[in-house]
C-alpha positions, -999 to +999 in steps of 0.1 A: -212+323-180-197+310-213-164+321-227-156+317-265-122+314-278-116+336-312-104+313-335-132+313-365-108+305-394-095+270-374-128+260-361-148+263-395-166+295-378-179+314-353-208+288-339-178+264-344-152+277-320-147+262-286-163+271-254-149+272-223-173+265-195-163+255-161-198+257-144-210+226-165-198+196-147-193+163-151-221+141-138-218+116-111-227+080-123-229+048-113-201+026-134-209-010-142-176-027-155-201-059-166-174-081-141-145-054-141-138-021-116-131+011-138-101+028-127-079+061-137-069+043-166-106+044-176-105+078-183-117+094-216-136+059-226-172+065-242-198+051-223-240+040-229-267+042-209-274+005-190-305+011-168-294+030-138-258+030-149-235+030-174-216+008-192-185+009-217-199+017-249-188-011-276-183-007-310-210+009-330-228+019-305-248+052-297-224+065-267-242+087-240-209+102-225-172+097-216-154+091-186-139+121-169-131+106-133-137+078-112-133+075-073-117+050-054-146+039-030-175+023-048-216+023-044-235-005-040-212-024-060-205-004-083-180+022-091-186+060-091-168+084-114-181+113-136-199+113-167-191+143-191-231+135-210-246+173-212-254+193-244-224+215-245-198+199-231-160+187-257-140+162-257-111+148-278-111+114-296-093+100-328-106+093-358-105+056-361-114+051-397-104+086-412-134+094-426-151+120-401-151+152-414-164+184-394-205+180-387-204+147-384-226+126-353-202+098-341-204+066-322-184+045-304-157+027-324-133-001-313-131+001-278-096-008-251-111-032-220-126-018-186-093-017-165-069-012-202-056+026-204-074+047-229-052+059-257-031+089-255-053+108-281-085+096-270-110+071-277-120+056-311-147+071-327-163+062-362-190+080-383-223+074-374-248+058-398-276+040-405-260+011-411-241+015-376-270+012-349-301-004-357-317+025-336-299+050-359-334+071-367-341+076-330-307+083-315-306+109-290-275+113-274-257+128-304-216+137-307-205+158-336-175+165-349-163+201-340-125+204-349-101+181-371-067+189-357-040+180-385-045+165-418-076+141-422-071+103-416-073+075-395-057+080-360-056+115-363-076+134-332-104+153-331-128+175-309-165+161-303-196+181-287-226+167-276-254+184-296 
């Protein structure tokens, strides 16, 4: 069951406002810090796909989720948190470069370290072009802008979805 919020006029219309949905969870994956553990202060990082796992995303690159928890025990190695990667699912991020605008597909921008906390906003995000991934024609884990909360610039925050 999906609620939607009435607020058309802030969210740019009705197939723009926010849904609520708290029978989508996160997804449990297998974190691979490349040499570092994740930890709370992990949360809210954007992360790629890295064979079985995932990895911290890094600048520019197509980013397959974000980081909603992670667990104290580990895996196999490796830690275990939850991945917020399904069509449907929001979260908040900032504009790094302050050139997003409403509609448009992000990707990672410049990251903090496994193990550095995330910003209070969010993570960086920049606008995703062709110039930005050399797989830009087949991505396939796509996050668009939904919201702009304040003015438009750099550092300001906004709401993604994946679509």
């Amino acid at each position: 069951m999906t609620w939607t919020v009435n607020t058309t006029e802030r969210f740019g219309g009705a197939n723009r406002a926010p849904r609520i949905n708290p029978y989508l969870p996160a997804r449990t994956e297998s974190l691979d810090g490349n040499g570092s553990t994740f930890s709370y202060k992990d949360i809210g990082k954007p992360v790629v796909l890295y064979g079985d796992r995932v990895r911290a995303a890094v600048s520019g690159q197509e980013i397959y989720g974000f980081i909603e928890s992670v667990e104290a025990a580990t895996q196999g190695g490796y830690g275990v948190g939850g991945v917020l990667c399904d069509v449907g699912q929001d979260v908040l991020a900032v504009d790094e470069v302050g050139d997003l605008a409403v509609g448009d597909l992000v990707v990672a921008g410049t990251i903090t370290a496994v193990g550095t906390q995330t910003p209070a906003l969010g993570a960086k995000v920049i606008k995703a072009s062709q110039e930005s991934s050399e797989y830009a024609p087949y991505v396939v884990h796509r996050w668009m802008v939904m919201a702009y909360y304040g003015v438009q610039g750099a550092g300001k925050q906004v709401m993604l979805r994946k679509v």
